[in-house]
C-alpha positions in Angstrom: 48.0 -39.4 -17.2 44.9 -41.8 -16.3 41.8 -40.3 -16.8 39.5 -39.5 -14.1 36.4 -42.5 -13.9 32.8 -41.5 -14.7 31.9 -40.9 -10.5 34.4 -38.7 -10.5 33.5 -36.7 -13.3 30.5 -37.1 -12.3 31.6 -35.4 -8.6 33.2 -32.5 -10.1 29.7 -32.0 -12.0 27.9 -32.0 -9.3 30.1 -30.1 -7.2 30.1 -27.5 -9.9 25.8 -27.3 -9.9 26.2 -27.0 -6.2 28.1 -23.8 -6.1 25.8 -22.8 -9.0 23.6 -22.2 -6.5 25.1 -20.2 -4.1 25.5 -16.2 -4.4 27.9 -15.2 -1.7 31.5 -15.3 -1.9 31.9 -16.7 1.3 29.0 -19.5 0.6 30.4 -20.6 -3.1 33.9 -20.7 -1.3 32.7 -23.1 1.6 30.9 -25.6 -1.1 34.3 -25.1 -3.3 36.5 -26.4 -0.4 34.0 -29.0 1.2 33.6 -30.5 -2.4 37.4 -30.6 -2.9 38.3 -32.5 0.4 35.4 -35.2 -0.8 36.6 -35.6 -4.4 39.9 -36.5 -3.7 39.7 -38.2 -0.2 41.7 -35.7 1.9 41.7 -35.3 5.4 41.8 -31.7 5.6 41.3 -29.1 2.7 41.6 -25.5 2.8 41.0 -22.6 0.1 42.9 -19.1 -0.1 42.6 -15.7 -1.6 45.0 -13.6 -0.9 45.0 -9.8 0.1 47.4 -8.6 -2.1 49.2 -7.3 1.0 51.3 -10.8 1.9 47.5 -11.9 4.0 44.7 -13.6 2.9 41.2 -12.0 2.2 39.9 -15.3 3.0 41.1 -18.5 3.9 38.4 -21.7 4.6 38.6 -25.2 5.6 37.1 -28.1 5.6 38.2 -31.2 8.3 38.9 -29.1 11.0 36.3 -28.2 14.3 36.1 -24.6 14.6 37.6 -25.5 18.2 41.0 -26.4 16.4 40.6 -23.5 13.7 40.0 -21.3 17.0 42.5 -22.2 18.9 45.5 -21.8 15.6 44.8 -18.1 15.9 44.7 -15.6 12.9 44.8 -16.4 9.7 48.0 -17.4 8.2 50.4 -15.5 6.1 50.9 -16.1 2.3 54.5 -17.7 2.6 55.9 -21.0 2.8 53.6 -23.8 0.4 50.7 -21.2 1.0 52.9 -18.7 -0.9 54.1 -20.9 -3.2 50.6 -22.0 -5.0 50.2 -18.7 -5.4 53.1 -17.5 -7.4 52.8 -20.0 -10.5 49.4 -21.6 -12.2 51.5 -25.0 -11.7 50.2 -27.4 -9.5 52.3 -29.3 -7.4 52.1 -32.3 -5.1 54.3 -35.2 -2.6 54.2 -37.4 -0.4 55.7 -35.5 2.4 55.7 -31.9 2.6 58.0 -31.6 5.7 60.9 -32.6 2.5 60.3 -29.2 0.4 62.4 -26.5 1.1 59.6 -23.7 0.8 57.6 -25.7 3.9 58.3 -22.7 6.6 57.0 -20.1 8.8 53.9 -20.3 9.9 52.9 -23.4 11.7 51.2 -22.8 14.9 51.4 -25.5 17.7 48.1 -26.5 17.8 48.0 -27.4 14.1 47.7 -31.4 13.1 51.1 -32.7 11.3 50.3 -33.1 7.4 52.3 -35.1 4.9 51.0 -35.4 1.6 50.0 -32.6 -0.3 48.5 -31.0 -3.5 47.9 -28.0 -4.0 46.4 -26.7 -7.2 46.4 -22.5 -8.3 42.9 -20.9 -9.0 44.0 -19.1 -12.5 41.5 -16.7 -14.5 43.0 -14.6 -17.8 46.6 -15.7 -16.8 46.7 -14.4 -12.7 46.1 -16.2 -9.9 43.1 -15.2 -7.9 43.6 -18.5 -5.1 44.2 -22.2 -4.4 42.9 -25.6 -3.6 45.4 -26.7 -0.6 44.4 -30.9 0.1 46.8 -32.8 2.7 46.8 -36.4 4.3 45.3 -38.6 1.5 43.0 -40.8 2.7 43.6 -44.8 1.8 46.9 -43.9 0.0 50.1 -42.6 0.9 49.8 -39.7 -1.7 47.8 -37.9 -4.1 47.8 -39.3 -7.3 47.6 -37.7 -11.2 44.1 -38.4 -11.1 43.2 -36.3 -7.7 45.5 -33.4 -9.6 43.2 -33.3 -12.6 40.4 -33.7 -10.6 41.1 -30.5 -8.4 42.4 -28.8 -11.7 38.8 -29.6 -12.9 37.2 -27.7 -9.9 39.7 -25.0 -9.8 39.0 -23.7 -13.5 35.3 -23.7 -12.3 35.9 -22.6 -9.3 37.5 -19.5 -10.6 34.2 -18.5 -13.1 32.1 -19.5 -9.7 34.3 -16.6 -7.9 34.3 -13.9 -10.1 30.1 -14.5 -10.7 30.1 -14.9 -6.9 32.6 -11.4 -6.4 30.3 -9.6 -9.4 27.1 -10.2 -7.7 28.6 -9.1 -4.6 29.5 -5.6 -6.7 26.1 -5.5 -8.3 24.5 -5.7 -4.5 26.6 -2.9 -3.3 26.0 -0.8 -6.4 22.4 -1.6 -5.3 22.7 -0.5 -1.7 24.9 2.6 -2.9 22.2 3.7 -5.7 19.3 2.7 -2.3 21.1 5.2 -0.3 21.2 8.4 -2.9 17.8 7.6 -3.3 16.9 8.3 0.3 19.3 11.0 0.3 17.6 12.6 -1.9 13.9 11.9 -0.5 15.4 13.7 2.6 16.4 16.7 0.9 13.6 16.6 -1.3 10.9 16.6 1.5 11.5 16.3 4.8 14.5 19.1 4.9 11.7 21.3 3.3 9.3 20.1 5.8 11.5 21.1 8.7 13.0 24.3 6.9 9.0 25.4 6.7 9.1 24.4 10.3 11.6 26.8 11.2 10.2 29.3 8.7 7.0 29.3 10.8 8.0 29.1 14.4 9.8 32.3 13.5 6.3 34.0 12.1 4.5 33.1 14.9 6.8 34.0 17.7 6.5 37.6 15.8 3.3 37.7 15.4 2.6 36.9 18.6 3.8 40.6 19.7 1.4 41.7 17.1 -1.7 40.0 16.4 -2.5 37.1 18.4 -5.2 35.4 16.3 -2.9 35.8 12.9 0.0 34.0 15.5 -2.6 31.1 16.6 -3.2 30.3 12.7 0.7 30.2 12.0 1.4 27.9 14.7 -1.5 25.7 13.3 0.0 25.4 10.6 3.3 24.5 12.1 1.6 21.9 14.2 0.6 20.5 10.5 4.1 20.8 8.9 5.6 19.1 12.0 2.7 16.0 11.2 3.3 16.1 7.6 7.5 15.5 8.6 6.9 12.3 10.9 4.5 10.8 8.7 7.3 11.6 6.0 9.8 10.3 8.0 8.1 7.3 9.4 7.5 6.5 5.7 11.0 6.6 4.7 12.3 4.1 7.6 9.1 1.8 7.0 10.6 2.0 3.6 14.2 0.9 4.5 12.8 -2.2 5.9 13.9 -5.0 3.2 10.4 -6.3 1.4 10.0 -10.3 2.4 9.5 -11.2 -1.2 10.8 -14.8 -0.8 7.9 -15.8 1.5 5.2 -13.5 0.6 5.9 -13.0 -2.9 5.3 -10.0 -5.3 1.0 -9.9 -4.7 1.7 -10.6 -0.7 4.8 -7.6 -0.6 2.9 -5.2 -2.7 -0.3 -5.7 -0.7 1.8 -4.8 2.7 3.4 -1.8 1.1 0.0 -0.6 0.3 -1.6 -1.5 3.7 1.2 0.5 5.1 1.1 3.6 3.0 -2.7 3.9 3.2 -2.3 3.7 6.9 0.7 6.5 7.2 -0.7 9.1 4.6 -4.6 8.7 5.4 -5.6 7.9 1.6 -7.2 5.0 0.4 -5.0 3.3 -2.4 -6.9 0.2 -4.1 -5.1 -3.2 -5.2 -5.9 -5.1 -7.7 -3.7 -8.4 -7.8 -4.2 -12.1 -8.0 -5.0 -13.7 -4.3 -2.7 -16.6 -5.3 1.4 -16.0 -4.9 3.2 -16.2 -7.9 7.1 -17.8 -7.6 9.5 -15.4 -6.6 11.2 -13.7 -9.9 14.4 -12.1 -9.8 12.7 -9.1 -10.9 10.8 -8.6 -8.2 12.4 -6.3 -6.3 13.1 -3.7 -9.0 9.4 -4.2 -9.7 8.5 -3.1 -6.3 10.8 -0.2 -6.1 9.2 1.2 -9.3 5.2 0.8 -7.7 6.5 2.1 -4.3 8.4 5.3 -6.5 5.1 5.8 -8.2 2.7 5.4 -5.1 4.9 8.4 -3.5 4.7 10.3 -6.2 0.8 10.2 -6.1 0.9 10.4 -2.7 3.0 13.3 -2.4 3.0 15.2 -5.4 -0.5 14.9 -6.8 -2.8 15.2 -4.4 -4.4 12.7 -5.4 -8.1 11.7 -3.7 -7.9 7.7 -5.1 -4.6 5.8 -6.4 -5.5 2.3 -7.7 -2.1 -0.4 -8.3 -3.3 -3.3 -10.9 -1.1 -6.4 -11.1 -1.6 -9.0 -14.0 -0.2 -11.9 -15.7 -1.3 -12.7 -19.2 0.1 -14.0 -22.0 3.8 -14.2 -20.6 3.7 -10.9 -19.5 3.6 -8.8 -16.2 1.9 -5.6 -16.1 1.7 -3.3 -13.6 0.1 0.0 -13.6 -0.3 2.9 -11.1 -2.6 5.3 -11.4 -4.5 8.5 -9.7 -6.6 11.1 -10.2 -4.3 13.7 -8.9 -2.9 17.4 -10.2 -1.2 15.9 -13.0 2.4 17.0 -15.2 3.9 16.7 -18.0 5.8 13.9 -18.0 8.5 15.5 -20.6 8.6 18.9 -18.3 12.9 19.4 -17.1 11.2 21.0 -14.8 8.9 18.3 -13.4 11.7 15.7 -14.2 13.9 18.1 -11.4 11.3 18.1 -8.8 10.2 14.6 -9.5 13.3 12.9 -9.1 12.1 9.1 -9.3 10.9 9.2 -12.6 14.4 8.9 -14.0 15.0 6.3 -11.6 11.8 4.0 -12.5 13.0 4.0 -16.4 16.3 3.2 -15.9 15.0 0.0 -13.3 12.1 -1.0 -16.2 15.6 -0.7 -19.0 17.7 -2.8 -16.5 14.4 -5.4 -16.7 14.2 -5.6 -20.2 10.8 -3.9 -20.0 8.9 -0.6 -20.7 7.8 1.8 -18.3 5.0 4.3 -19.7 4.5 7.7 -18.2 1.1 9.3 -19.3 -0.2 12.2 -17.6 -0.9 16.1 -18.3 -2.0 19.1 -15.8 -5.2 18.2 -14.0 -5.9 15.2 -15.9 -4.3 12.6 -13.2 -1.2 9.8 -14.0 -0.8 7.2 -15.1 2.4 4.9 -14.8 2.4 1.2 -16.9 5.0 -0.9 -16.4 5.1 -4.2 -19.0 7.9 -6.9 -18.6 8.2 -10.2 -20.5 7.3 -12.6 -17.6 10.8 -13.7 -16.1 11.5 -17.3 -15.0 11.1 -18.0 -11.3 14.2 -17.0 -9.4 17.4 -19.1 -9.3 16.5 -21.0 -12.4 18.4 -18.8 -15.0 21.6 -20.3 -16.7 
């Protein structure tokens, strides 16, 4: 079998960095088949991964106008040739693929007339997981060895790029998932209460009322002030769903917004202390800023607190970031206090996850203090 020439190992390579960069199934699956087509001078190329259920979960192309993909319809079966690749980690290829017996079924009328073929299984731990499908060499009346190994080449990458690309994909929805008990639970921590108290003291008044006017004007006072307490609660949670722009403004410019916005909701001034200058965006960053904004709401909403400082720093390769108040205070190792403040659990197991340390110092009426230290990460999308 000739070996493949230095440009085209040095193709593959590149291909190969290209998808390296690329997180979403979809995307690494696009650069997978574009790169193919080029490598081996096809006309058209296409990548599958089946369903499980005789369809395919996806199914891309490259060389054809989304007019033409359009007007084909739905996406094809997993029979004839497309069935075949994936039922043996053998490759196979001809010159005309109107000769093999297994070239059937679907073929819609609008679809261009192919001869030549290779088509190459995507394999990982012995099962196939997709494949490369090239037709209508280019310059040459078929595909030769050295397209085959060249495509082999991509597939074996192709199939770590995939499962990376499918367990970040996981790791984002676990994300999401973990996001969503989290508000879940800020709902039934505090604005249920909010509106149960609500209810509590609409009830009070309206008795009251039959009783002792001036008690019934204070009651309904102070539902006027639960009621305010609940929409600045709530507005706060929804402000909070509202995905941090830490590409462009970077960890200093997103925590000085979440700041601006929680002074602004809750009436309390909160200092910041950060560098003016934007450091690169980190991968950690966004776990970073879920731990301040879990600590800022618990000074905020637990301690009473009259001033909350945030300090952000960089020396000596490490980040630190600290939150602090002068609130009511806790003990930090209290089950009690651990049940009613339900984010502290949460901000340890982030810090772990970072490879950091989250310190938790506080006791009854002597304020908190939460320190977060992390080795200083490289700048995202430059980890191997």
């Amino acid at each position: 079998m000739p070996e493949p020439s230095s440009p085209a190992l040095k193709a593959v390579s590149d291909a190969v960095l290209a998808v390296a960069s690329e997180l979403s199934v979809d995307e690494v699956l696009q650069r997978l088949v574009d790169r193919s087509r080029e490598l081996v001078q096809a006309r058209y190329a296409a990548l599958g991964i089946p369903d499980g259920e005789g369809g395919f979960r996806r199914f891309l192309v490259a060389g054809m106008s989304d007019e033409l993909v359009a007007a084909m319809g739905p996406l094809p079966r997993t029979h004839g040739m497309l069935g075949a690749m994936l039922e043996t980690a053998e490759p196979y290829r001809t010159e005309d693929i109107h000769e093999d017996p297994r070239f059937r079924g679907w073929w819609p009328r609008q679809h261009p007339d192919m001869r030549s073929f290779l088509g190459v299984p995507i394999v990982v731990r012995d099962q196939v997981i997709g494949a490369f499908y090239l037709t209508e060499k280019q310059g040459g009346a078929s595909f030769d060895a050295t397209d085959q190994e060249l495509i082999e080449l991509l597939a074996a990458h192709a199939a770590i790029a995939i499962t990376n690309a499918r367990l970040y994909e996981r790791s984002q929805e676990l994300t999401i998932l973990s996001e969503r008990n989290r508000l879940a639970l800020e709902l039934h921590d505090v604005v249920s209460q909010k509106l149960f108290s609500l209810s509590l003291g609409a009830d009070s008044a309206a008795t009251l009322l039959e009783r002792d006017v001036v008690a019934a004007r204070a009651q309904l006072h102070r539902v006027r002030e639960l009621a305010r307490e609940a929409l600045d609660e709530l507005r706060t949670l929804i402000l909070g769903l509202r995905p941090p722009e830490l590409e462009r403004d970077g960890l200093e410019g997103a925590l000085r917004k979440e700041v601006e916005m929680l002074s602004r909701v809750h009436g309390i001034e909160i200092e910041l202390r950060a560098p003016a200058a934007r450091s690169p965006a980190r991968d950690s960053d966004l776990a970073v800023l879920r731990i301040v904004h879990e600590a800022l709401h618990n000074a905020i909403r637990h301690a009473r607190a009259a001033n909350v400082a945030v300090t952000l720093e960089h020396h000596d390769g490490t980040l630190v970031v600290e939150v602090t108040d002068d609130g009511v205070g806790f003990d930090p190792q209290s089950t009690d206090a651990r049940s009613r403040h339900l984010g502290l659990t949460s901000m340890e197991e982030r810090a772990s996850e970072l490879g950091g340390s989250l310190e938790i110092r506080s006791a009854p009426n002597a304020g908190t203090r939460v320190r977060l230290e992390l080795s200083d990460p490289a700048p995202a999308g430059t980890r191997r």
